[in-house]
C-alpha positions as CSV (number, residue, x, y, z in Angstrom):
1,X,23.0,-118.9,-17.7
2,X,25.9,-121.0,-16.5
3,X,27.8,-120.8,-19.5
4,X,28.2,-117.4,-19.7
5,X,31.8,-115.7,-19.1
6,X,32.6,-114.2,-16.3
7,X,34.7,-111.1,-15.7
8,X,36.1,-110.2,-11.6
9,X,34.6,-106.8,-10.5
10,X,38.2,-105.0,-11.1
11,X,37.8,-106.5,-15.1
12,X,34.4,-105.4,-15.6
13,X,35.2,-101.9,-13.9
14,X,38.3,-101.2,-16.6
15,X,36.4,-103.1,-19.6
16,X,33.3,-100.4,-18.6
17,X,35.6,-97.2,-18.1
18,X,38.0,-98.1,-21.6
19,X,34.3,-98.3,-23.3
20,X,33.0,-94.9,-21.9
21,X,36.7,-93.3,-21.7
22,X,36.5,-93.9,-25.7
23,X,33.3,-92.3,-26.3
24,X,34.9,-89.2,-24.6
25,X,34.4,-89.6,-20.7
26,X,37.2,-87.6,-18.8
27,X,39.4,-90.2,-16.5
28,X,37.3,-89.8,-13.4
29,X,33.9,-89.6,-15.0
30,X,34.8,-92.8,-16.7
31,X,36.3,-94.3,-13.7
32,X,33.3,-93.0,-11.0
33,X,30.6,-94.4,-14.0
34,X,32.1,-97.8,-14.2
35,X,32.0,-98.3,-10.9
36,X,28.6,-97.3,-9.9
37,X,28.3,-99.6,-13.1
38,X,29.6,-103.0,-12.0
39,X,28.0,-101.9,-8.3
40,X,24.3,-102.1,-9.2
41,X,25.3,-105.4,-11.7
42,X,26.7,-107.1,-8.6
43,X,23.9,-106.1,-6.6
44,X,21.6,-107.7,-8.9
45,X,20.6,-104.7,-10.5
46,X,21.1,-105.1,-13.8
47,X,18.5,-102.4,-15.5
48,X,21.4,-100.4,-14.0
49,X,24.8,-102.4,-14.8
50,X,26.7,-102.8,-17.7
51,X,23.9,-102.6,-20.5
52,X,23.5,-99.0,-19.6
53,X,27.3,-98.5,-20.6
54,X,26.3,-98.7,-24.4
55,X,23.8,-96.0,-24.0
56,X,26.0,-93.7,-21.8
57,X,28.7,-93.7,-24.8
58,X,25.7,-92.9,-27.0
59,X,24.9,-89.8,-24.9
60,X,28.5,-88.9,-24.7
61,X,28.8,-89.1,-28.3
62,X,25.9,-87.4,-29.4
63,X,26.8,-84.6,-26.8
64,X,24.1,-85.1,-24.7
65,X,26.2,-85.7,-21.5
66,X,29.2,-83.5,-21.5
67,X,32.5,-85.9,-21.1
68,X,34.6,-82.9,-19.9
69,X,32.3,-82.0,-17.2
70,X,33.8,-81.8,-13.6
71,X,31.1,-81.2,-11.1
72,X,31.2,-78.3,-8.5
73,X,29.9,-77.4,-5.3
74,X,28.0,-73.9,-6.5
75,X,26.0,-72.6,-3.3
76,X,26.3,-73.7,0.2
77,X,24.9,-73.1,3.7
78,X,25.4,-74.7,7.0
79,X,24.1,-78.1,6.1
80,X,22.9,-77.7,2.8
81,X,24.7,-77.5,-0.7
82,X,24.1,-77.3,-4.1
83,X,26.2,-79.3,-6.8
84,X,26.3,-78.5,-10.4
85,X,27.0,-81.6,-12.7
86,X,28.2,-79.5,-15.6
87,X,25.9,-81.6,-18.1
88,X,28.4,-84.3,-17.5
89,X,26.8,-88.3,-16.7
90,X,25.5,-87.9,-12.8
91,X,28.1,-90.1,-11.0
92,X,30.7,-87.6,-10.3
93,X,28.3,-85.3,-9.8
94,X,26.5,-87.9,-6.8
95,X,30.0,-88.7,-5.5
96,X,30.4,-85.1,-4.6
97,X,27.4,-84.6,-3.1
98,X,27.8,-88.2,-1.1
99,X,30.9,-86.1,-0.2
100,X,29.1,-83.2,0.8
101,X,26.7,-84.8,2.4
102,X,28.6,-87.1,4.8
103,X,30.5,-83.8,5.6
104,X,27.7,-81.7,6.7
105,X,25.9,-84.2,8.6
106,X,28.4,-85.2,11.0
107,X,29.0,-81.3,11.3
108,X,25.8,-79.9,11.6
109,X,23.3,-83.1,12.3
110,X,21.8,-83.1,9.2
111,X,22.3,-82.4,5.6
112,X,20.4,-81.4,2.4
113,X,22.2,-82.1,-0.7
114,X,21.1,-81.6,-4.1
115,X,22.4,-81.9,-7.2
116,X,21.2,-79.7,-10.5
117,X,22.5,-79.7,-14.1
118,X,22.7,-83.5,-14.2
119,X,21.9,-87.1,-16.3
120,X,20.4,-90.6,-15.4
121,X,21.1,-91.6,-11.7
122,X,21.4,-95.0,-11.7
123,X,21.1,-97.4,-8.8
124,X,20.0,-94.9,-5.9
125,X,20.8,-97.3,-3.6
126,X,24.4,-97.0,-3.8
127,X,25.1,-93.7,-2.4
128,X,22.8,-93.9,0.4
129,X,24.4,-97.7,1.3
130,X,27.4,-96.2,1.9
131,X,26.5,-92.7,3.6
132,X,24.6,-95.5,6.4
133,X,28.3,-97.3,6.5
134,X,29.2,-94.1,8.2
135,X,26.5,-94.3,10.5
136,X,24.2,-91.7,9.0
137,X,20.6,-92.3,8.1
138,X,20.4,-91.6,4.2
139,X,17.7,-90.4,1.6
140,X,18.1,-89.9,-1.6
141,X,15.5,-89.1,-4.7
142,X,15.8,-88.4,-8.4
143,X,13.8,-86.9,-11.3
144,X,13.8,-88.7,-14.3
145,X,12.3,-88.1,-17.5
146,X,8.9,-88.0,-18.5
147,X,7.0,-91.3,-17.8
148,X,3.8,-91.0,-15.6
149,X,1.3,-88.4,-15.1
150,X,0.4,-85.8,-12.3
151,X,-2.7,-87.3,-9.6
152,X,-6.1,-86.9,-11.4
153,X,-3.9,-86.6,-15.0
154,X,-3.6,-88.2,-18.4
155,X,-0.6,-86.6,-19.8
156,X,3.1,-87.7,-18.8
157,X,4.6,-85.1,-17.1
158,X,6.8,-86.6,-14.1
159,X,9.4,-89.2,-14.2
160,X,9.3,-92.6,-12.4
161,X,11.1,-90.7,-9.7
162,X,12.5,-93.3,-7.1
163,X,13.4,-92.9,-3.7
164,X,16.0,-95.1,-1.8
165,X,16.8,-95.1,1.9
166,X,19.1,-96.7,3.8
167,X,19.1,-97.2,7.9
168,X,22.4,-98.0,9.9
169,X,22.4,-101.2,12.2
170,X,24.3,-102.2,15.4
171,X,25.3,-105.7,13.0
172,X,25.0,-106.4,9.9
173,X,24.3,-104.3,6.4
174,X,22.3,-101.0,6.6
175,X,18.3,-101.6,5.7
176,X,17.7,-100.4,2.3
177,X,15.0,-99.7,0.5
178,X,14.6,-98.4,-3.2
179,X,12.2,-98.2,-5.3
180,X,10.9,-96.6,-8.2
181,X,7.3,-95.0,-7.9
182,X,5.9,-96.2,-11.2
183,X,3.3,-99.3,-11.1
184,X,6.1,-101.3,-13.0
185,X,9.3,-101.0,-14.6
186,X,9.2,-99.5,-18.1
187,X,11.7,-102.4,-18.9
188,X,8.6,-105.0,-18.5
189,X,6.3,-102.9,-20.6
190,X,9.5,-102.5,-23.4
191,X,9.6,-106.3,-23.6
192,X,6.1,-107.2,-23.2
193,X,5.6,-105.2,-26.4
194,X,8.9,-106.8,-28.1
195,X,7.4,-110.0,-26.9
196,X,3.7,-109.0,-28.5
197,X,2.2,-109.6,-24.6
198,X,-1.0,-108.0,-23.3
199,X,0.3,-105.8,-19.8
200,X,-2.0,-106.0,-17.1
201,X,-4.5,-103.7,-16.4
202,X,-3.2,-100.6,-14.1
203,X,-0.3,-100.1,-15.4
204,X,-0.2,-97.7,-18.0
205,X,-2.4,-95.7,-20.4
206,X,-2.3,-94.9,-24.3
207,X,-1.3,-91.9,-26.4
208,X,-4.7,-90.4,-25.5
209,X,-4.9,-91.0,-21.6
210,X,-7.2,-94.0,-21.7
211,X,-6.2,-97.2,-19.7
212,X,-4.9,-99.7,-22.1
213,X,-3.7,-103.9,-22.2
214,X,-1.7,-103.0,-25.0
215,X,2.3,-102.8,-24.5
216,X,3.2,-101.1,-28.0
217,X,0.2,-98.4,-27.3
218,X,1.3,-98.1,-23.6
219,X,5.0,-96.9,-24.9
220,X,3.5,-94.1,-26.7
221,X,1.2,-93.6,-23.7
222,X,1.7,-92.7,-19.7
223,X,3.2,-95.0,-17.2
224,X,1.1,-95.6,-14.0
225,X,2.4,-94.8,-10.4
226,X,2.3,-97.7,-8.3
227,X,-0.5,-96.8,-5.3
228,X,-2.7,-94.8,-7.4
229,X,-3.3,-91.1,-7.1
230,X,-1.2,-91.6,-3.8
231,X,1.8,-92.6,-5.7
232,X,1.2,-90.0,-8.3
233,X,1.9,-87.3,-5.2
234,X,4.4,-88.8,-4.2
235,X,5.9,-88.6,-7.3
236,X,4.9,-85.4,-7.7
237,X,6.8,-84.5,-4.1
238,X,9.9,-86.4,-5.7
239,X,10.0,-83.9,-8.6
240,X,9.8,-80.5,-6.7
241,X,12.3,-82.0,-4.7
242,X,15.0,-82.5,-7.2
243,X,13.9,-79.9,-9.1
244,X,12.8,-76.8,-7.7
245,X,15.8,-76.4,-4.4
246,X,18.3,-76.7,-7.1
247,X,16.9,-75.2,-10.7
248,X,17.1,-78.5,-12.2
249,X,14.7,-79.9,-15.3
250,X,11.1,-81.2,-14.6
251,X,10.4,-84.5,-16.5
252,X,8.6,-83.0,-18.8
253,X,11.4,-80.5,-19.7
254,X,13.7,-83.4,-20.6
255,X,13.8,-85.7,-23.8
256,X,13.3,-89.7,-23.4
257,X,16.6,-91.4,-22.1
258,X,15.3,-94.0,-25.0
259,X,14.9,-91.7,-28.1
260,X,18.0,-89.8,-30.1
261,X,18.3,-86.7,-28.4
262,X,21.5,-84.1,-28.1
263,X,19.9,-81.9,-25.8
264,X,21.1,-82.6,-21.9
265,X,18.5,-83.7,-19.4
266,X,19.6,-81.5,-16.6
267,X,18.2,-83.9,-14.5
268,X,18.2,-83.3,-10.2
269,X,19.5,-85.1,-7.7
270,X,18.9,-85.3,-3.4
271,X,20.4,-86.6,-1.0
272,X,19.6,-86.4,3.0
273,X,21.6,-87.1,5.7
274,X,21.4,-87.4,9.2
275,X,23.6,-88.1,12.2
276,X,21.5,-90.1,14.8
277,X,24.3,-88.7,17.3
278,X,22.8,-85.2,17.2
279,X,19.1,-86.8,18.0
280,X,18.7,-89.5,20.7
281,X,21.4,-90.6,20.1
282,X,23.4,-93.4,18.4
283,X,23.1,-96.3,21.4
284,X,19.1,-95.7,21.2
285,X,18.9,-95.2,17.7
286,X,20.4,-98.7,17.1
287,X,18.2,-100.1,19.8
288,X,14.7,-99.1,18.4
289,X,16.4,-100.3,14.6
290,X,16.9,-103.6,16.7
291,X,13.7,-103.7,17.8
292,X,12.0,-102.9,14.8
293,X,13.8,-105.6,12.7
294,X,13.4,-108.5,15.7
295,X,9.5,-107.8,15.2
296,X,9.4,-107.9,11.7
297,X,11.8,-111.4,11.9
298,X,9.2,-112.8,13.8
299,X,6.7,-113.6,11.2
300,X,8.6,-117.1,8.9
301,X,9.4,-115.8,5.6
302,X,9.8,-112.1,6.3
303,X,13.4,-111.1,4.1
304,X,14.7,-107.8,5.3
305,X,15.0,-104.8,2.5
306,X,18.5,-104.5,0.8
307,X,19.1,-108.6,2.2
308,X,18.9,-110.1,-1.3
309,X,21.4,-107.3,-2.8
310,X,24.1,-107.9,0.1
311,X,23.8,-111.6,-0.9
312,X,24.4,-111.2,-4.8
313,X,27.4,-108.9,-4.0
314,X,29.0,-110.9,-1.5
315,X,28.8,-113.8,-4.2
316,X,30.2,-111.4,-7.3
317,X,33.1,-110.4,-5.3
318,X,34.0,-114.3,-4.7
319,X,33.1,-115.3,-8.2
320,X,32.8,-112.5,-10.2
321,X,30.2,-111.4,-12.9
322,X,28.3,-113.3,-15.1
323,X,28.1,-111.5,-18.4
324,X,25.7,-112.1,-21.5
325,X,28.2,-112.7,-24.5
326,X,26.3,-109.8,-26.4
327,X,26.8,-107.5,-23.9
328,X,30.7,-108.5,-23.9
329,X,31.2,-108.1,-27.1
330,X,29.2,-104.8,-27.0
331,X,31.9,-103.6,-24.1
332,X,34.9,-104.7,-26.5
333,X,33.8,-103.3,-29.2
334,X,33.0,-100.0,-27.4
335,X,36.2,-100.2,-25.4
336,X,38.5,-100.4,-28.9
337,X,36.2,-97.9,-31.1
């Protein structure tokens, strides 16, 4: 792993946006996606770094995200909005409605911001880091495709759905949780069956809804949500969230982000923000944080949520990103096609 190059964040942020601004992203959908990009990488997040660039120029070029998209703010109330991504990759979309959301919170308390019309979300965490930066509590959930199946169900029909969360302190980084609702990562199962592996028993079914060991049949199958039928409802809350307050897709509605497809996902988006100033209060808002997190320190070996991602990104702004050679030479060749 040592011997791998490295590229500074600014280098892997151009390298990214040259490799998605030649498969036909407009400037600032090339620029907003390579950040978010290089973000999640640094964070340690690489499900949702730079290998994702490849198949965002894939979607671009098979028209399935729309590169001259500009996201717009289509409906609007008080503290609520509604922001159409235009078929366009989600992260101008989700910058607006960070926008939006900061905006409407500080006026009004809180703020309801969803996003319609839009593509694969990325690291959740990111927008509601920095929305907590400003002081605001944040939320934010996304549909994905299908993956998992409703409580009592055999049949795929919601996505993996995760939910991030972020929580201001008085010192130090927000607390920040995010998480994905399914049993495991779809990523394990993929290379559990490259691997020919057995998975574990709970997490997924087969093709015909019975529980199964077998990666390759669990592919073709259902995910499982992690918690049981309890994390199957909240899924299923995840979905009408994204979904029905903005007239996005349902998972089921939308193709596999890892089959061919031209057809745009039209994906949903949420975020939720609230200004502790218009509740009890910043002072006594930071105070119960406090004395929440000087509980939970008391038991040895206790790490707080979101600790480990501050950590990695402290370290990749000092000394960069370490980069697989394939995936370099994947962004080269992407960024000069």
């Amino acid at each position: 792993m040592n011997d791998q190059p490295r590229l500074s964040l600014g280098e892997a942020e151009t390298l990214a946006a040259r490799a998605l601004s030649a498969a036909g992203a407009n400037p600032e959908m090339a620029r907003l996606t390579a950040a978010a990009l290089v973000a999640a990488e640094a964070e340690g997040q690489g499900g949702h770094g730079l290998s994702r660039v490849a198949m965002y120029a894939g979607y671009l070029r098979e028209g399935r995200a729309k590169g001259d998209a500009t996201p717009r703010v289509t409906a609007e109330r008080g503290g609520a909005a509604l922001v159409d991504a235009g078929n366009g990759l989600a992260y101008p979309a989700l910058a607006l409605a960070e926008a939006e959301a900061a905006a409407r919170a500080i006026a009004h308390g809180v703020s309801f911001v969803t996003v319609t019309n839009s593509h694969h979300a990325g690291a959740m965490s990111l927008p509601v880091r920095r929305l907590a930066e400003r002081g605001l509590v944040a939320l934010a959930f996304t549909n994905s495709p299908y993956a998992m199946p409703v409580p009592g169900g055999r049949r795929p029909l919601l996505g993996t759905n995760p939910v991030a969360a972020a929580f201001p302190r008085r010192k130090g980084p927000p607390l920040l949780v995010d998480l994905a609702l399914s049993e495991v990562a779809r990523g394990k199962i993929m290379v559990a069956a490259k691997e020919g592996r057995p998975i574990p028993e709970g997490w997924a079914l087969d093709a015909e809804g019975n529980p199964t060991t077998d990666a390759k049949a669990a592919l073709d199958g259902a995910m499982l949500a992690m918690g049981g039928t309890k994390g199957a409802a909240l899924a299923l809350v995840v979905e009408l969230l994204c979904v029905s307050l903005g007239a996005a897709a349902f998972g089921f509605e939308a193709d596999s982000f890892f089959a061919p497809s031209s057809n745009p996902p039209r994906l949903g988006h949420t975020l939720l923000a609230v200004d502790p100033g218009a509740l009890a209060g910043h002072a006594a808002y930071l105070d119960r944080v406090e004395a929440l997190i000087t509980a939970m320190l008391g038991d040895e070996g206790v790490r707080l949520p979101g600790a480990r991602r501050e950590i990695l990104r402290a370290n990749a702004v000092t000394q960069g990103l370490a980069v697989p050679q394939p995936v370099l030479d994947q962004l080269h060749a992407l960024a000069n096609s």
